[in-house]
MARFI-914408 format. One record per residue: chain; residue number from 1; x, y, z of N, C-alpha, C, O in turn; residue in three letters. Coordinates in pm, whole numbers, m for minus. Layout:
// MARFI-914408
PT   chaine   num      n.x      n.y      n.z     ca.x     ca.y     ca.z      c.x      c.y      c.z      o.x      o.y      o.z   residu
PT        A   NUM        X        Y        Z        X        Y        Z        X        Y        Z        X        Y        Z      ALA
...
***
This chain:
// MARFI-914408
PT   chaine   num      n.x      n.y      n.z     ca.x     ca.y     ca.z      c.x      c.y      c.z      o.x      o.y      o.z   residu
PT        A     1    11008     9489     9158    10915     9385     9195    10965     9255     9134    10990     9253     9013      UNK
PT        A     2    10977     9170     9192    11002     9009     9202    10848     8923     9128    10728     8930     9154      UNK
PT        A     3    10908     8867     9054    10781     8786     9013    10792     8604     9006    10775     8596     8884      UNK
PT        A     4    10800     8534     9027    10767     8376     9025    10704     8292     9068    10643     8299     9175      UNK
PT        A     5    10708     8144     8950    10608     8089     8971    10685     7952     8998    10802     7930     8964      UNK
PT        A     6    10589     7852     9074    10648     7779     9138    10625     7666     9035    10522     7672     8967      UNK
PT        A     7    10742     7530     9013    10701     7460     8914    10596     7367     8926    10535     7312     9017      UNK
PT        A     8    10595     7368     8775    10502     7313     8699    10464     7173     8739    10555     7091     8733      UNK
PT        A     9    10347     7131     8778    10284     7026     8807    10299     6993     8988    10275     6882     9034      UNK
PT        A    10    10333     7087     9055    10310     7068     9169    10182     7074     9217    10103     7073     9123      UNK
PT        A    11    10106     7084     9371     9943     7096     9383     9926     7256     9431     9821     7303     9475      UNK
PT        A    12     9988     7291     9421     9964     7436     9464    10067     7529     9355    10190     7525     9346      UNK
PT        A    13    10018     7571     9316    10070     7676     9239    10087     7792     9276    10004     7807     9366      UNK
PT        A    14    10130     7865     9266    10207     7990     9325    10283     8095     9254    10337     8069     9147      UNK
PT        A    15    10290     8201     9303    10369     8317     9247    10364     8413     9318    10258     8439     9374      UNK
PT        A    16    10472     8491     9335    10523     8589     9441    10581     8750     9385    10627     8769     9273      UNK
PT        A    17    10569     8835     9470    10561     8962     9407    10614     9053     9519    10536     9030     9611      UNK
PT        A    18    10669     9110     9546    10754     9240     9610    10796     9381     9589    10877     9429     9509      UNK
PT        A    19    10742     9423     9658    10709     9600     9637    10707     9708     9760    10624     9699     9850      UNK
PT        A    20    10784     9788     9754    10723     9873     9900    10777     9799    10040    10754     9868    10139      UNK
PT        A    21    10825     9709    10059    10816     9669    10214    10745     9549    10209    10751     9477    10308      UNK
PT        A    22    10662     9505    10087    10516     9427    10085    10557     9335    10009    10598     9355     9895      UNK
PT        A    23    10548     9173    10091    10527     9088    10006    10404     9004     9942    10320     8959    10021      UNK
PT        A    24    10394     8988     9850    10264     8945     9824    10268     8762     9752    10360     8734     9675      UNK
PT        A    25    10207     8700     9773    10180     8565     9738    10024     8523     9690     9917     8524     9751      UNK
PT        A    26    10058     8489     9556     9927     8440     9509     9931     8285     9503    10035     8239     9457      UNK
PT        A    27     9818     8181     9549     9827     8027     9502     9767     8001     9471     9714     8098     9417      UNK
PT        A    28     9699     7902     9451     9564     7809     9415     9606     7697     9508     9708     7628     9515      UNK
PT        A    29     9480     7702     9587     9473     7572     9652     9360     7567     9707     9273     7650     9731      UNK
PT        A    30     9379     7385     9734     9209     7390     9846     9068     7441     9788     8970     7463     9860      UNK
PT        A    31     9070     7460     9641     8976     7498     9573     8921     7627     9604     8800     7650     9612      UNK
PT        A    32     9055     7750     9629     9058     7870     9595     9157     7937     9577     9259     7881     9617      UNK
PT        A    33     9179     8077     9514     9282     8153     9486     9253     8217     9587     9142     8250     9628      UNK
PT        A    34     9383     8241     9639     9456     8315     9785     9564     8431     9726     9672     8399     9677      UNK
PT        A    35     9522     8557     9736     9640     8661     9726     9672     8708     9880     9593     8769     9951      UNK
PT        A    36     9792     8670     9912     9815     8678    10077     9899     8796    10079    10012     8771    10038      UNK
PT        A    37     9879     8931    10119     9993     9003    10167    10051     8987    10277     9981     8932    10362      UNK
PT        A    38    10181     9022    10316    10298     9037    10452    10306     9176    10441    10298     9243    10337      UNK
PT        A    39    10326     9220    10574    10452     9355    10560    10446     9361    10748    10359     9347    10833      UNK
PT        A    40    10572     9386    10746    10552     9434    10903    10536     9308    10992    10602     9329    11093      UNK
PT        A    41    10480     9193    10998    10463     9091    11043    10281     9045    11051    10224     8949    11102      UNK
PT        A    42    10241     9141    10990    10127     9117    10949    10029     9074    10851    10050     9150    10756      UNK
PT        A    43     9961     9017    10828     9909     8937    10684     9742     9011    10672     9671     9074    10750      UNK
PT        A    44     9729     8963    10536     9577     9009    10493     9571     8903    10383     9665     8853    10321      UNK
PT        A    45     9457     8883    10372     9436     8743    10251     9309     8783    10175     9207     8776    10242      UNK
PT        A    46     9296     8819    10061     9199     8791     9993     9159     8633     9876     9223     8575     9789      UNK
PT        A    47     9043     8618     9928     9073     8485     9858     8925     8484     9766     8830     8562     9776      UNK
PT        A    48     8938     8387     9690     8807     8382     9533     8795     8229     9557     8891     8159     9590      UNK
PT        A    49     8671     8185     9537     8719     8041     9445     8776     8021     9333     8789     8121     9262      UNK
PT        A    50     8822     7905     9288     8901     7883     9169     8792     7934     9035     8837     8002     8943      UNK
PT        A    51     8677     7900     9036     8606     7926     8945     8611     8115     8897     8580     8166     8790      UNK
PT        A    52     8654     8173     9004     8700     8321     8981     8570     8358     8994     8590     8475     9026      UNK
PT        A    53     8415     8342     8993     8288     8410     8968     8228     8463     9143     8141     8542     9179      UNK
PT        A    54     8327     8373     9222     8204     8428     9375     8284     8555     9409     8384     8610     9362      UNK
PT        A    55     8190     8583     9518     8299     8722     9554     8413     8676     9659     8446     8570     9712      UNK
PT        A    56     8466     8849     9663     8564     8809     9738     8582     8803     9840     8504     8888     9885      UNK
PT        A    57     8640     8755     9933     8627     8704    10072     8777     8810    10169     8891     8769    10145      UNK
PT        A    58     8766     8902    10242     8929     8957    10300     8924     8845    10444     8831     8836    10525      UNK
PT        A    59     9027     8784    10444     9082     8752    10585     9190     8836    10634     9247     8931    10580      UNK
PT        A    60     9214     8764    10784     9328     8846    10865     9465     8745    10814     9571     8762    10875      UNK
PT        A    61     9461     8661    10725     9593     8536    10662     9497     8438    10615     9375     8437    10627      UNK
PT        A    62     9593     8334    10544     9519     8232    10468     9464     8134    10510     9429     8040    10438      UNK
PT        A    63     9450     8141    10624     9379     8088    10702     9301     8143    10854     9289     8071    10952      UNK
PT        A    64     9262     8255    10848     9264     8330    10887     9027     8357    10891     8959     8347    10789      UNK
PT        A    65     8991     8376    10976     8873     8399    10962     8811     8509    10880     8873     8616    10881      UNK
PT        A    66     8687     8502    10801     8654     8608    10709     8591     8698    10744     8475     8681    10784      UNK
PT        A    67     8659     8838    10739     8617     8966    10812     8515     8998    10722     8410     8985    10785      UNK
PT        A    68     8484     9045    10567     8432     9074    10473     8418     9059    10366     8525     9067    10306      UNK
PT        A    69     8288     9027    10270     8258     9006    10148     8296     9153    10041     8275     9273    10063      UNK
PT        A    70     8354     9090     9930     8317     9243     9822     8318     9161     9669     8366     9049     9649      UNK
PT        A    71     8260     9239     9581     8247     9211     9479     8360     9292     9390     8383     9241     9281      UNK
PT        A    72     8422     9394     9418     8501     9457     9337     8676     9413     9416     8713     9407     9533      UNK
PT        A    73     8728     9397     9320     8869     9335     9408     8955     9484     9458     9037     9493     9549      UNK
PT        A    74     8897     9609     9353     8953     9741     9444     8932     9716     9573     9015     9667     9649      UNK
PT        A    75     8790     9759     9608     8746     9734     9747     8804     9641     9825     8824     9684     9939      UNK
PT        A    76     8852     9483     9800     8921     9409     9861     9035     9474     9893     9048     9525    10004      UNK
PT        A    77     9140     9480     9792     9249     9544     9788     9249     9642     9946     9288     9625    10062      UNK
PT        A    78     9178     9753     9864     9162     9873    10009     9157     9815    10150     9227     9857    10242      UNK
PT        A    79     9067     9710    10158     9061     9672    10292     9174     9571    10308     9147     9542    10424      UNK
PT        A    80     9281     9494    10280     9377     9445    10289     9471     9512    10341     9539     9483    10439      UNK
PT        A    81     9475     9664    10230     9596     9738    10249     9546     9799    10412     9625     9776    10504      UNK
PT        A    82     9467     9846    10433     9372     9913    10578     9451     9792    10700     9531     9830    10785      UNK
PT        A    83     9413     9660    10686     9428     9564    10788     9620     9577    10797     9684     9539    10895      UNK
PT        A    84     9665     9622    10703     9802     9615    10668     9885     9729    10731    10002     9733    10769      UNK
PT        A    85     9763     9839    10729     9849     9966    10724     9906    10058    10634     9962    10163    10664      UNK
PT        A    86     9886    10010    10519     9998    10043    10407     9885    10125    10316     9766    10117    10347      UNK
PT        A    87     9941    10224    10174     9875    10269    10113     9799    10151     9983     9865    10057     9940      UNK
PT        A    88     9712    10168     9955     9664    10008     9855     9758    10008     9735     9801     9908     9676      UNK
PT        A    89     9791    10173     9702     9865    10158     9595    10027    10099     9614    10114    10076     9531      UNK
PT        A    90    10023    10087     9742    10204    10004     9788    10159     9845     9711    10234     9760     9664      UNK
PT        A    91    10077     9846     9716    10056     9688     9729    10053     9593     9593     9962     9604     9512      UNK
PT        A    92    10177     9484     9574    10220     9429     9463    10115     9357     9410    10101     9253     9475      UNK
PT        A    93    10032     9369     9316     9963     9258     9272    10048     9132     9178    10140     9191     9122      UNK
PT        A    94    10050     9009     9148    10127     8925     9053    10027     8932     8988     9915     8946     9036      UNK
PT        A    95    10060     8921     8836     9985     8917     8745     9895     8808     8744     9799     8799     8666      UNK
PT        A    96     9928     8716     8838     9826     8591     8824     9715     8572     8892     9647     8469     8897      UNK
PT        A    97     9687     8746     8982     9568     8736     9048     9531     8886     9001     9471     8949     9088      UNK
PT        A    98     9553     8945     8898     9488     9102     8863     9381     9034     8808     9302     9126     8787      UNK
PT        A    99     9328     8931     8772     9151     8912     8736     9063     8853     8845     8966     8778     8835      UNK
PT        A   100     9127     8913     8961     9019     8844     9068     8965     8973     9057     8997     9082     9011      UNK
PT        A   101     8807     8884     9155     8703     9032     9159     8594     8917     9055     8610     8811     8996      UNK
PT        A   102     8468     9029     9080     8396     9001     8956     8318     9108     8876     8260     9078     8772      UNK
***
């Protein structure tokens, strides 16, 4: 697994992660954290606000309309990996989004 972060003082921050077939991208922007998976040509997005406290939101990409609310980021996860295809445990988290959820 691949891990980086994009430099310092840009407006979006970022970091990237690779595992399984699966790429994963975490940012901050737009006044939320976005963990976006790829694989296959397909995307899944879970996104938080920056404040980290609301729940979580799964889209079909990061911009992408919101299929479902969850409060536990497992449950997100699961339904990401589901929209993906893939097993949840394929799926790279970057360390800079393992405290989403609430």
């Amino acid at each position: 697994m691949s891990d980086t972060t994009a430099e310092e003082g840009a407006e979006t921050r970022s970091t990237d992660a690779e595992a399984n077939g699966i790429v994963a991208r975490y940012e901050e922007a737009d006044g939320e954290r976005l963990l976006t998976f790829s694989a296959d040509g397909a995307e899944a997005t879970v996104a938080q606000n920056v404040e980290g406290y609301a729940m979580l939101k799964v889209r079909g990409g990061p911009s992408g309309d919101e299929l479902e609310r969850y409060y536990g980021f497992d449950m997100a996860l699961d339904h990401a990996a589901e929209l993906l295809g893939v097993a949840v445990n394929d799926l790279p988290v970057p360390g800079a989004a393992a405290d989403m959820g609430m």
